[in-house]
MISEKE-783804 format. One record per residue: residue number from 1; x, y, z of N, C-alpha, C, O in turn. Coordinates in steps of 0.05 Angstrom, whole numbers, plus 5000, padded with zeros to 4 digits. Layout:
N
<node i="NUM" n_x="X" n_y="Y" n_z="Z" ca_x="X" ca_y="Y" ca_z="Z" c_x="X" c_y="Y" c_z="Z" o_x="X" o_y="Y" o_z="Z"/>
...
//
This chain:
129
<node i="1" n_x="5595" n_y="1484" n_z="9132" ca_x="5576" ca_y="1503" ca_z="9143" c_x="5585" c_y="1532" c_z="9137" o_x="5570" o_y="1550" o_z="9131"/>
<node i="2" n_x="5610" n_y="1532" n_z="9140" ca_x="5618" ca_y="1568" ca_z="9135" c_x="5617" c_y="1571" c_z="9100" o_x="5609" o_y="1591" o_z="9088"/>
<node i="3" n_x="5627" n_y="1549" n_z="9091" ca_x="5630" ca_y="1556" ca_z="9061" c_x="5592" c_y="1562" c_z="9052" o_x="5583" o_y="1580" o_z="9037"/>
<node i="4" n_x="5585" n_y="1552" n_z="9058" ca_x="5553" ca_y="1552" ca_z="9054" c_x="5540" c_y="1590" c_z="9067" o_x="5524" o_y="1604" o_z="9054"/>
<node i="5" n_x="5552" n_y="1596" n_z="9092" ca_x="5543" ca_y="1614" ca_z="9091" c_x="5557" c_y="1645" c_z="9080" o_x="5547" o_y="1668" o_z="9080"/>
<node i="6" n_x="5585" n_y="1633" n_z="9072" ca_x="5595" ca_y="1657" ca_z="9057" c_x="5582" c_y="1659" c_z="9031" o_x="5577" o_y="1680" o_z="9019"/>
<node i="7" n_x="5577" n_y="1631" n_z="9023" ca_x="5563" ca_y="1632" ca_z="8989" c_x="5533" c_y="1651" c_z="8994" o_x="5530" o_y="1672" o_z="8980"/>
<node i="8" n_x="5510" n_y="1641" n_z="9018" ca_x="5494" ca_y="1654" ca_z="9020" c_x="5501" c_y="1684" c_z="9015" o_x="5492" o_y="1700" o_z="8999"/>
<node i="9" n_x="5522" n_y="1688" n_z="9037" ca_x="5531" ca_y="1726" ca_z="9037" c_x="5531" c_y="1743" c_z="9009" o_x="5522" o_y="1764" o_z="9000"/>
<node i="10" n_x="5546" n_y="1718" n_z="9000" ca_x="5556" ca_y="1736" ca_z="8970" c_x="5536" c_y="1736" c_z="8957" o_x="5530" o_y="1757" o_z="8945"/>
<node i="11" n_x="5519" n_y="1713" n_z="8955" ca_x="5490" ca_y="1723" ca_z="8931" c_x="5470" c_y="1731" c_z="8943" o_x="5450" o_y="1737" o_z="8929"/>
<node i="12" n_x="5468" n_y="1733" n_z="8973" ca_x="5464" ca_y="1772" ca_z="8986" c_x="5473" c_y="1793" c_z="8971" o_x="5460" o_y="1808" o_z="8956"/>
<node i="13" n_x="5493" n_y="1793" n_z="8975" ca_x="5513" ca_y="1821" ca_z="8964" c_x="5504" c_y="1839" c_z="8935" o_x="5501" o_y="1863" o_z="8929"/>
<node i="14" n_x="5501" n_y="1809" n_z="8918" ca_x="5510" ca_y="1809" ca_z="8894" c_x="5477" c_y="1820" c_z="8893" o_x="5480" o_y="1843" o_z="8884"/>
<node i="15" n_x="5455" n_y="1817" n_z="8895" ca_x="5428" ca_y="1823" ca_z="8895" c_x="5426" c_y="1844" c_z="8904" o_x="5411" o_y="1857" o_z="8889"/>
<node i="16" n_x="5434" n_y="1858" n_z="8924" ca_x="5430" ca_y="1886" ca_z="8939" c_x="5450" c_y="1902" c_z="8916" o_x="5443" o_y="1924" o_z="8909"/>
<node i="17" n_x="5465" n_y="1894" n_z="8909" ca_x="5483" ca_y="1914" ca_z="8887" c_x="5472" c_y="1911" c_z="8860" o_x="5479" o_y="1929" o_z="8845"/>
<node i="18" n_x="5460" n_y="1896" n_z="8854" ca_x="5442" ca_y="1889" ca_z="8824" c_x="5421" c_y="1916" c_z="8840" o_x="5429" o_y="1939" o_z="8841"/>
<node i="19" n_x="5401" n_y="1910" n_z="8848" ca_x="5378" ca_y="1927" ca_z="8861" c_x="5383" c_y="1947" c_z="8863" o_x="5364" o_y="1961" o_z="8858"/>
<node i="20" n_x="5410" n_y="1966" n_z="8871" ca_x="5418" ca_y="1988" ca_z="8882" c_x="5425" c_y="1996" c_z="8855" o_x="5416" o_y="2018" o_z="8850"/>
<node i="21" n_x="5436" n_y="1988" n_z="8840" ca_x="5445" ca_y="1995" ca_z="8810" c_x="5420" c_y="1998" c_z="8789" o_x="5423" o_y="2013" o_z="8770"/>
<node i="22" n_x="5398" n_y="1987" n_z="8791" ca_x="5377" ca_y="1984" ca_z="8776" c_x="5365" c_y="2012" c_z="8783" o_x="5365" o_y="2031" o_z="8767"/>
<node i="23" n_x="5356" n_y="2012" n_z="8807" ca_x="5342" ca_y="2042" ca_z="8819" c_x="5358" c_y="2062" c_z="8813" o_x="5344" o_y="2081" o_z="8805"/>
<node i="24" n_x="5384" n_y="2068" n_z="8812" ca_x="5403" ca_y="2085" ca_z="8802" c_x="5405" c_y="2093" c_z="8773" o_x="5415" o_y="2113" o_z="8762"/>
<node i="25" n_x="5396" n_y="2074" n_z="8765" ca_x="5394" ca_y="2075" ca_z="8731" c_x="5371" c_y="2086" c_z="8729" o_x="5366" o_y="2109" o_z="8724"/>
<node i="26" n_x="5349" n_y="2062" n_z="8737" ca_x="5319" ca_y="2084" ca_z="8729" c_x="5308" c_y="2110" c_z="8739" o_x="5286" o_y="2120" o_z="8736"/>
<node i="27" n_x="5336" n_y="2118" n_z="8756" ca_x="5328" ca_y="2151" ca_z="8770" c_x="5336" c_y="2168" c_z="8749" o_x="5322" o_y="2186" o_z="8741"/>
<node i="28" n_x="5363" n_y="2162" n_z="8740" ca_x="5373" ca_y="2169" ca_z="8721" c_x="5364" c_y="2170" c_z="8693" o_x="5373" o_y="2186" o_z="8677"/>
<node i="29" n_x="5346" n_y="2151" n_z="8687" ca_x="5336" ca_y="2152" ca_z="8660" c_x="5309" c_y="2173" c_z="8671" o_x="5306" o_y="2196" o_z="8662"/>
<node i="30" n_x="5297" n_y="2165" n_z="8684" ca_x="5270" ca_y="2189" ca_z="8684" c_x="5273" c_y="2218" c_z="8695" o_x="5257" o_y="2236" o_z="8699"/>
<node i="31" n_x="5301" n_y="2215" n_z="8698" ca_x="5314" ca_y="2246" ca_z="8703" c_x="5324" c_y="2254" c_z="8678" o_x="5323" o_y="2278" o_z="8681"/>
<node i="32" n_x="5332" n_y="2251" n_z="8661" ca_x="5346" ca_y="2255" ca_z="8640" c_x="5314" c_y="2260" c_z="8611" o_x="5312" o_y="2276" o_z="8593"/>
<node i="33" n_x="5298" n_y="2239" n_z="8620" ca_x="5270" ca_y="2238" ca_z="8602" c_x="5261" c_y="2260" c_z="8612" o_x="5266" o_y="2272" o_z="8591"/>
<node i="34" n_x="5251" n_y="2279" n_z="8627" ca_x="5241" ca_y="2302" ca_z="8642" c_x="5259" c_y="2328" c_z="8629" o_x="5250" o_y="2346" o_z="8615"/>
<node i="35" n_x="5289" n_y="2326" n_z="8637" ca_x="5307" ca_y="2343" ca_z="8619" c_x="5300" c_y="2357" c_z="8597" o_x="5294" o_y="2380" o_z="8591"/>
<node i="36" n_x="5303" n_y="2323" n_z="8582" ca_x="5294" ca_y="2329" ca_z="8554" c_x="5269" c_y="2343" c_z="8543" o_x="5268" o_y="2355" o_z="8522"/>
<node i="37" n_x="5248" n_y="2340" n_z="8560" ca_x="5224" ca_y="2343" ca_z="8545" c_x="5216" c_y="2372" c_z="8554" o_x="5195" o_y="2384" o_z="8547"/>
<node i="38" n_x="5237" n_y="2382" n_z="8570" ca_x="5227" ca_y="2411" ca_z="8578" c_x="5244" c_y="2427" c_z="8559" o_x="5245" o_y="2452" o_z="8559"/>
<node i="39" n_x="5261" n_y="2408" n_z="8541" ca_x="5270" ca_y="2432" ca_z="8522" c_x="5253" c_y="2430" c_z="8492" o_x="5265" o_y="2438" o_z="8472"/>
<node i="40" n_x="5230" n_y="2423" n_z="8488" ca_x="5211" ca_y="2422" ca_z="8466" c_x="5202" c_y="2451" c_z="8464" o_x="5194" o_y="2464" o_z="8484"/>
<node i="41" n_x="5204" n_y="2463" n_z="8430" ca_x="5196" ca_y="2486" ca_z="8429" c_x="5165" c_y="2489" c_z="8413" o_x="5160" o_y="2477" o_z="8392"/>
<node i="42" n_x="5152" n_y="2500" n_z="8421" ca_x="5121" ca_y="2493" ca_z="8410" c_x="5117" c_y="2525" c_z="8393" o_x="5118" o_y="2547" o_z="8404"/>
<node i="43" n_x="5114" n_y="2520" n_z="8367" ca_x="5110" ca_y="2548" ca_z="8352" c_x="5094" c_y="2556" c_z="8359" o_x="5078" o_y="2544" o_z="8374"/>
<node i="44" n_x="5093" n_y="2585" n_z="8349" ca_x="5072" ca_y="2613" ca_z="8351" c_x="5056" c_y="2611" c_z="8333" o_x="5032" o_y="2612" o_z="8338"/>
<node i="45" n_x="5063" n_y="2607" n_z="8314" ca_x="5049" ca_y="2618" ca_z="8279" c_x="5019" c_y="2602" c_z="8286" o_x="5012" o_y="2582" o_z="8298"/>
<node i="46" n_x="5005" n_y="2627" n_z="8271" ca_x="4982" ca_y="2624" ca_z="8278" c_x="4961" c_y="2599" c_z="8265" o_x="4943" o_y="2589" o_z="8279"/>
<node i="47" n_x="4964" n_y="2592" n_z="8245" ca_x="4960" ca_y="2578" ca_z="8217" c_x="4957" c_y="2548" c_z="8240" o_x="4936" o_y="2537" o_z="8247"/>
<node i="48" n_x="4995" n_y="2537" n_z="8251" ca_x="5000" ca_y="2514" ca_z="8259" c_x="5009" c_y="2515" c_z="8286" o_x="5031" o_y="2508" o_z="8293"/>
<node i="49" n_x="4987" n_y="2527" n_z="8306" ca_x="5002" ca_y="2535" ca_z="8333" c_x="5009" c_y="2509" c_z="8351" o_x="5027" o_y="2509" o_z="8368"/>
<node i="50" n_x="4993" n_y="2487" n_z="8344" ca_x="5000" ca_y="2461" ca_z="8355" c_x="5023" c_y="2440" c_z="8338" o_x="5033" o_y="2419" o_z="8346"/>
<node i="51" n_x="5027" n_y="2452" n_z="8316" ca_x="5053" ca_y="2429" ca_z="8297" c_x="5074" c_y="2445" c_z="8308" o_x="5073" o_y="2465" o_z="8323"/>
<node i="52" n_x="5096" n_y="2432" n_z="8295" ca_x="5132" ca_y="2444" ca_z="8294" c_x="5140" c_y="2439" c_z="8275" o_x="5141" o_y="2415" o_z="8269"/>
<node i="53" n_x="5148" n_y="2458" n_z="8255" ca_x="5162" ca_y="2461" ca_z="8238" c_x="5190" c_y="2450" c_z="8226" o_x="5208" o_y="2441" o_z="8241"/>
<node i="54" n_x="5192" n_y="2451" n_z="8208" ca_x="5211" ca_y="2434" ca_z="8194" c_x="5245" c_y="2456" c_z="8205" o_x="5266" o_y="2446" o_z="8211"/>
<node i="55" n_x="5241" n_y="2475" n_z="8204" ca_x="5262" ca_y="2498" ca_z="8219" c_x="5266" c_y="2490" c_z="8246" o_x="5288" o_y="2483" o_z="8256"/>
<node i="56" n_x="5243" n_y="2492" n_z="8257" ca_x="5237" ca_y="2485" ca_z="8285" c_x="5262" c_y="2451" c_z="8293" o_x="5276" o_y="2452" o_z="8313"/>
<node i="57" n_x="5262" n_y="2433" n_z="8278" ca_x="5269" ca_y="2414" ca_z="8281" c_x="5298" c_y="2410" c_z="8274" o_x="5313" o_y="2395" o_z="8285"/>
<node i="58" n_x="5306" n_y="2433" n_z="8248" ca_x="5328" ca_y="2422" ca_z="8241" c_x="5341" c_y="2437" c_z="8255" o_x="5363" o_y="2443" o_z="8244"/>
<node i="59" n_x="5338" n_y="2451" n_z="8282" ca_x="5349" ca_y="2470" ca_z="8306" c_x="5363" c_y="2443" c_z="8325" o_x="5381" o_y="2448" o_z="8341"/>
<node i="60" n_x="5354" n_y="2419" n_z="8321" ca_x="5362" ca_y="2387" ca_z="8334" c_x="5380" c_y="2369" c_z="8322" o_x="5377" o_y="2345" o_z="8325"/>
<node i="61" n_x="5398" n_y="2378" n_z="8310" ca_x="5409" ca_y="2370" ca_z="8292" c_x="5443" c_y="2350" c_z="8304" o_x="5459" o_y="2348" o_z="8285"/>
<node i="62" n_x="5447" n_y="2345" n_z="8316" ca_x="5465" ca_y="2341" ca_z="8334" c_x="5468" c_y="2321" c_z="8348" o_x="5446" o_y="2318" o_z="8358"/>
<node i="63" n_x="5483" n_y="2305" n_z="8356" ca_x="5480" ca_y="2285" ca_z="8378" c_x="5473" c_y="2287" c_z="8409" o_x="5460" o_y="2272" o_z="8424"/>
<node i="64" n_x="5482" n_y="2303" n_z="8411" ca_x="5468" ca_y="2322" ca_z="8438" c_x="5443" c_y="2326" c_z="8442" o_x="5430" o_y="2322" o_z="8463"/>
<node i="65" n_x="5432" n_y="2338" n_z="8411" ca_x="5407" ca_y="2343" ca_z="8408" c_x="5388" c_y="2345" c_z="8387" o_x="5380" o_y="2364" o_z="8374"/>
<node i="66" n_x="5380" n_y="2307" n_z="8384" ca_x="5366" ca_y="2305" ca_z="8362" c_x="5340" c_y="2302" c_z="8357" o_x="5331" o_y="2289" o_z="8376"/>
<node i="67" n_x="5325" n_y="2306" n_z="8344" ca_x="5296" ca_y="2307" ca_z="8337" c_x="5303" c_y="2294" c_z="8307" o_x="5321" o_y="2298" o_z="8291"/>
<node i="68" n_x="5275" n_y="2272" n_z="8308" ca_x="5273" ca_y="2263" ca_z="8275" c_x="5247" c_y="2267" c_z="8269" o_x="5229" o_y="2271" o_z="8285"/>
<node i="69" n_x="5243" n_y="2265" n_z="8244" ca_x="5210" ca_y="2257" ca_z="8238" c_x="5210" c_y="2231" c_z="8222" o_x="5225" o_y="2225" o_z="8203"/>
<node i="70" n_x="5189" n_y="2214" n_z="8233" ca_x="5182" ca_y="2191" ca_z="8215" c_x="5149" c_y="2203" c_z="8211" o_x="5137" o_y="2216" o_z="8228"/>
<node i="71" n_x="5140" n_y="2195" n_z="8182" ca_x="5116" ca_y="2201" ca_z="8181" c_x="5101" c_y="2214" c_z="8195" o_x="5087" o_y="2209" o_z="8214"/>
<node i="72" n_x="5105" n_y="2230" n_z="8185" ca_x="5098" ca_y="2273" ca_z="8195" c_x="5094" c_y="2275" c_z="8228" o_x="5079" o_y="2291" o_z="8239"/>
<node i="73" n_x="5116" n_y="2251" n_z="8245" ca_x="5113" ca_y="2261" ca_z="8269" c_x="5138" c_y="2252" c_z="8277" o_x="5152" o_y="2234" o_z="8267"/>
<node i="74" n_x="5143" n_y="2274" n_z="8304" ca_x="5175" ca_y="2292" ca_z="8304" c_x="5172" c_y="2282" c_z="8333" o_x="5154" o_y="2286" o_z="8349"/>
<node i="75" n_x="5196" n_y="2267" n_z="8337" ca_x="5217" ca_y="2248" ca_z="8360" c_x="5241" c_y="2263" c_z="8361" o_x="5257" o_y="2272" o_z="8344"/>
<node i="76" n_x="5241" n_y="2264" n_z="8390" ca_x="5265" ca_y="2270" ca_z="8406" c_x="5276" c_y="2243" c_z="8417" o_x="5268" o_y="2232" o_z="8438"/>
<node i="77" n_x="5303" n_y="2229" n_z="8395" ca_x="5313" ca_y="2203" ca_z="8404" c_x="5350" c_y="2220" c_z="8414" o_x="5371" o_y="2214" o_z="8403"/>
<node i="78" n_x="5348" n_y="2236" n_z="8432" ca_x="5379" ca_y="2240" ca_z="8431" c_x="5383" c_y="2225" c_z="8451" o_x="5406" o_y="2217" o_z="8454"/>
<node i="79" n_x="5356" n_y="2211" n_z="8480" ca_x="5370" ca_y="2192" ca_z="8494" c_x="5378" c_y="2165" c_z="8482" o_x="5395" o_y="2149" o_z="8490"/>
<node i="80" n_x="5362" n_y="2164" n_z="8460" ca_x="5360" ca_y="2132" ca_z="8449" c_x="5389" c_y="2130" c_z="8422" o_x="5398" o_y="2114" o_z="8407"/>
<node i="81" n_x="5392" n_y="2159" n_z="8430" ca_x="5424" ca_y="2143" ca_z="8406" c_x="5444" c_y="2123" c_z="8403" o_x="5451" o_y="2109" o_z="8384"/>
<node i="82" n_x="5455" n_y="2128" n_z="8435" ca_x="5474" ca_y="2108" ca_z="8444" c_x="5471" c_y="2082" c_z="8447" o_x="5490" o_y="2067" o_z="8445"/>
<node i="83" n_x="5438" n_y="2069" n_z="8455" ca_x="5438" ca_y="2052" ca_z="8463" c_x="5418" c_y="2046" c_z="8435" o_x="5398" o_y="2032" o_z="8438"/>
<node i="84" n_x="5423" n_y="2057" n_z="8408" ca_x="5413" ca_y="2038" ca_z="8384" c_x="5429" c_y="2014" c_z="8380" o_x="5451" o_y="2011" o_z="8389"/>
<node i="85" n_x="5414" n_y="1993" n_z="8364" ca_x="5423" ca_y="1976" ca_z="8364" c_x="5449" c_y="1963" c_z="8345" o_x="5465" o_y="1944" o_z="8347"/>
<node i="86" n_x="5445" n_y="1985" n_z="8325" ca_x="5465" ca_y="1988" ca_z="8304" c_x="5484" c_y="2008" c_z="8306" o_x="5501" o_y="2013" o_z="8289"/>
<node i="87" n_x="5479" n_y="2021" n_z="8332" ca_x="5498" ca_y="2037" ca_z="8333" c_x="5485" c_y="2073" c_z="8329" o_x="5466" o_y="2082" o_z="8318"/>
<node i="88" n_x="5500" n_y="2079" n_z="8339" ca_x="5498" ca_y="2111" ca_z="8341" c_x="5495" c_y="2126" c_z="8315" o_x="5478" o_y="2144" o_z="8312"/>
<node i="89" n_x="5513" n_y="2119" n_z="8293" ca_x="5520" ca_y="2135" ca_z="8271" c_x="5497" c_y="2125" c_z="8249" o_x="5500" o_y="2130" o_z="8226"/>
<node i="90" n_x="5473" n_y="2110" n_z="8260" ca_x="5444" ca_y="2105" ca_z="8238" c_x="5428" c_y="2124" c_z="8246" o_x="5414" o_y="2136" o_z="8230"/>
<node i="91" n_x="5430" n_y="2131" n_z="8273" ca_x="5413" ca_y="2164" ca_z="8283" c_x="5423" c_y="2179" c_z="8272" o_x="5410" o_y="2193" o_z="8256"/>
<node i="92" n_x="5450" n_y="2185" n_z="8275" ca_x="5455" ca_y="2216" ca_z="8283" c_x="5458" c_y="2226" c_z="8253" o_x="5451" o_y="2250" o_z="8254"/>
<node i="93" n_x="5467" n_y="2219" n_z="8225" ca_x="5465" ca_y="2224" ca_z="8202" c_x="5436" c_y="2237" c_z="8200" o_x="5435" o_y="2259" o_z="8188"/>
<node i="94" n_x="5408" n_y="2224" n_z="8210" ca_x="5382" ca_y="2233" ca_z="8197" c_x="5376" c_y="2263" c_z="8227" o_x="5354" o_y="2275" o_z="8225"/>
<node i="95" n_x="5390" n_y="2269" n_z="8243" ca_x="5375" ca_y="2288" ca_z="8266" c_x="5378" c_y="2317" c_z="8250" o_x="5398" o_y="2327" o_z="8239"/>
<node i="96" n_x="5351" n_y="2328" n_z="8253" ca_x="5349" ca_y="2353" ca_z="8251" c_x="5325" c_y="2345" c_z="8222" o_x="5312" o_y="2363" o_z="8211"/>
<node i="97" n_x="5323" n_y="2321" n_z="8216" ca_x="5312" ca_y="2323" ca_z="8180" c_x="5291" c_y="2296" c_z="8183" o_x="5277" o_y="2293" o_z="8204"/>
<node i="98" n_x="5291" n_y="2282" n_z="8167" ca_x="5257" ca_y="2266" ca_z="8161" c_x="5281" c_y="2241" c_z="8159" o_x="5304" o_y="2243" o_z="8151"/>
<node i="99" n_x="5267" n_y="2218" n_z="8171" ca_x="5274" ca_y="2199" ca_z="8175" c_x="5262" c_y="2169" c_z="8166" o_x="5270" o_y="2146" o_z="8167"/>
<node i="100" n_x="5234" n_y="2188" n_z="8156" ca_x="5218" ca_y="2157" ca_z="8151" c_x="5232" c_y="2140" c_z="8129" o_x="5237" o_y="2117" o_z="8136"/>
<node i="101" n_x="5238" n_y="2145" n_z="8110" ca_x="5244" ca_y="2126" ca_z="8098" c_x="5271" c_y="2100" c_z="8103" o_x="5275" o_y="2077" o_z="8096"/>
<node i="102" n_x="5285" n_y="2121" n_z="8120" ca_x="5305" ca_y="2100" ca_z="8144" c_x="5293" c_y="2089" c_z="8161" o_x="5307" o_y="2073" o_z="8173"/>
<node i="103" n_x="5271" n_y="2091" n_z="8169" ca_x="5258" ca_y="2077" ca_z="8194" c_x="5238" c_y="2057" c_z="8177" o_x="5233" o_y="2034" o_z="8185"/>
<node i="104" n_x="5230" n_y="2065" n_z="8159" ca_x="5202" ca_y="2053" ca_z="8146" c_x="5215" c_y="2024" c_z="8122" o_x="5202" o_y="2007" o_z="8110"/>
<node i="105" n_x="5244" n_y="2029" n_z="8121" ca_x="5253" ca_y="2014" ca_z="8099" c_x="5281" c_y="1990" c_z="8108" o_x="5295" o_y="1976" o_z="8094"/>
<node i="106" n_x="5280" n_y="1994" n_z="8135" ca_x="5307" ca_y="1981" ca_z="8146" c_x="5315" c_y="1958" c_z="8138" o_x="5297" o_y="1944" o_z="8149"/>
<node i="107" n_x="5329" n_y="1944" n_z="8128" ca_x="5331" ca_y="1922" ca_z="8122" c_x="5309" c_y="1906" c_z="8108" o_x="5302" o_y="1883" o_z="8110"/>
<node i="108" n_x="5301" n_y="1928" n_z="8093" ca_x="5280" ca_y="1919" ca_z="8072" c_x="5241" c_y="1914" c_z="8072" o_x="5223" o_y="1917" o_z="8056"/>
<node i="109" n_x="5244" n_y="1904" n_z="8099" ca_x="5214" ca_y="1901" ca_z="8120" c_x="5211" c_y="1935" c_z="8139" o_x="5191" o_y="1948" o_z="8143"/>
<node i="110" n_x="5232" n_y="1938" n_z="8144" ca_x="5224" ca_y="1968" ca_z="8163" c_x="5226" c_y="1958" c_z="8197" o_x="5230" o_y="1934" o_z="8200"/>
<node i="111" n_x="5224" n_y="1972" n_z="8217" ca_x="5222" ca_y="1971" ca_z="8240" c_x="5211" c_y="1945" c_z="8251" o_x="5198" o_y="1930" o_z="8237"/>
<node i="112" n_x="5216" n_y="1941" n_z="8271" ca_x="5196" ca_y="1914" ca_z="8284" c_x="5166" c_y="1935" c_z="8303" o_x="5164" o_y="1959" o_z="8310"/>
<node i="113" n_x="5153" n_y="1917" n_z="8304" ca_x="5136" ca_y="1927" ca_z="8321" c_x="5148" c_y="1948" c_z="8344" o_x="5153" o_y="1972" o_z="8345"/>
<node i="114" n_x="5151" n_y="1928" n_z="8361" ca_x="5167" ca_y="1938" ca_z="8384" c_x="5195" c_y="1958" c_z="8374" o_x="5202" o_y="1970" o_z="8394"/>
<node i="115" n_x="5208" n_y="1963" n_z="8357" ca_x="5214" ca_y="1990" ca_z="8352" c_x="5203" c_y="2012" c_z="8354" o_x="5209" o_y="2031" o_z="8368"/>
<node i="116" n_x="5178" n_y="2008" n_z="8333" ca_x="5152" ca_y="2024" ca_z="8337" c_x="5152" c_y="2038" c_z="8361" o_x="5163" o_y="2059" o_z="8368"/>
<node i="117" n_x="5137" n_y="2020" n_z="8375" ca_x="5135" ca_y="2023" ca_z="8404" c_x="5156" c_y="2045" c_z="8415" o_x="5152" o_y="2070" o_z="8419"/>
<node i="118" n_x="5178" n_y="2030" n_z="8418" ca_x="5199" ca_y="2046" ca_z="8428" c_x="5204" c_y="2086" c_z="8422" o_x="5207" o_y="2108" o_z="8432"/>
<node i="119" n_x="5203" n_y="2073" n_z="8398" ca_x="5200" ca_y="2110" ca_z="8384" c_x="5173" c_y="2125" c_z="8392" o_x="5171" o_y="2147" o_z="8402"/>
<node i="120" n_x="5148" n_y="2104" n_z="8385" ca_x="5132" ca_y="2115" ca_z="8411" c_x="5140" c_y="2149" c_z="8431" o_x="5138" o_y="2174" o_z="8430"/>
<node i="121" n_x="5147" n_y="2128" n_z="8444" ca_x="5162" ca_y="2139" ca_z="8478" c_x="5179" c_y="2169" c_z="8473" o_x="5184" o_y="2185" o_z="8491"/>
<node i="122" n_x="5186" n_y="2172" n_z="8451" ca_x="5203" ca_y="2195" ca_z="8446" c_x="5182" c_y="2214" c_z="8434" o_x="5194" o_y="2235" o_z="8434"/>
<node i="123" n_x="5162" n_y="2218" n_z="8426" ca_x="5141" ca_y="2238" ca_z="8410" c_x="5138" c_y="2264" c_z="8420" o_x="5126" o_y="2268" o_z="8441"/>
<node i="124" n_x="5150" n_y="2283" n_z="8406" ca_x="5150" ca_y="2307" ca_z="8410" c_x="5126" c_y="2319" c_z="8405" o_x="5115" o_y="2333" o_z="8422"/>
<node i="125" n_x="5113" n_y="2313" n_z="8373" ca_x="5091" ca_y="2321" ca_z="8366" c_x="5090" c_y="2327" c_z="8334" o_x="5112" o_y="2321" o_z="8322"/>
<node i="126" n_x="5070" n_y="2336" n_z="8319" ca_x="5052" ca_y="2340" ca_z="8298" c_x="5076" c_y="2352" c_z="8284" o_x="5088" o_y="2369" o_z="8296"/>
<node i="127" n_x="5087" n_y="2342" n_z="8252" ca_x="5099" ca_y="2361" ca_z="8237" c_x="5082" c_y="2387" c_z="8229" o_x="5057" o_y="2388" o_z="8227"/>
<node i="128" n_x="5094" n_y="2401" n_z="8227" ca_x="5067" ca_y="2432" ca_z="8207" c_x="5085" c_y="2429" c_z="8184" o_x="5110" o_y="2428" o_z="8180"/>
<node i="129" n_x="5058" n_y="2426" n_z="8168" ca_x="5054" ca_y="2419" ca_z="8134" c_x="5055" c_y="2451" c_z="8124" o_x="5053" o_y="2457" o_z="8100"/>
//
């Protein structure tokens, strides 16, 4: 009877600390997504007042702080570096510059859907041509 209710306790425990760790993470990720997106700089020039420029971008150049473009639209992946799947150093070579053809050619097929997707989620906005 006691071994039965220490086992209960512990996968108590072990659930309230999974749960408490999960909420702590996703406070942290949508605090850090908010961060980021208040540092997007939106040009003046009159021509492309809604794109960002190719200057504009390669100001992101860094691991700290990267912007790519895949097909003339410009992602802010500096949260998504660490947790690529290949690793950090397939981002951070292309930040500040154009990326499609690393994204569009990966292992010969290109991205999965759900990559797609994922990069999605990072869209800064419109290259200016």
């Amino acid at each position: 009877m006691i071994k039965k209710i220490v086992t209960i306790s512990l996968v108590v425990f072990i659930i309230v600390v999974i749960v408490i760790l999960g909420v702590n993470f996703l406070t942290k990720q949508n605090t850090k997504t908010t961060e980021t997106n208040q540092n997007i700089v939106v040009p003046t020039n009159d021509t492309n007042s809604d794109k960002i420029t190719l200057s504009q971008i390669s100001q992101h150049a860094t691991s700290d702080n990267c912007w790519l473009i895949v097909s003339d639209k410009v992602y802010n992946v500096t949260e998504y570096i660490n947790i690529h799947p290949a690793g950090p150093d397939k981002i951070i070579s292309l930040c500040g510059g154009d990326a499609t053809t690393a994204f569009t050619t990966r292992g010969g097929t290109g991205h999965s859907q759900a990559a797609q997707e994922k990069l999605s989620s990072y869209y800064v906005g419109e290259l200016a041509k």
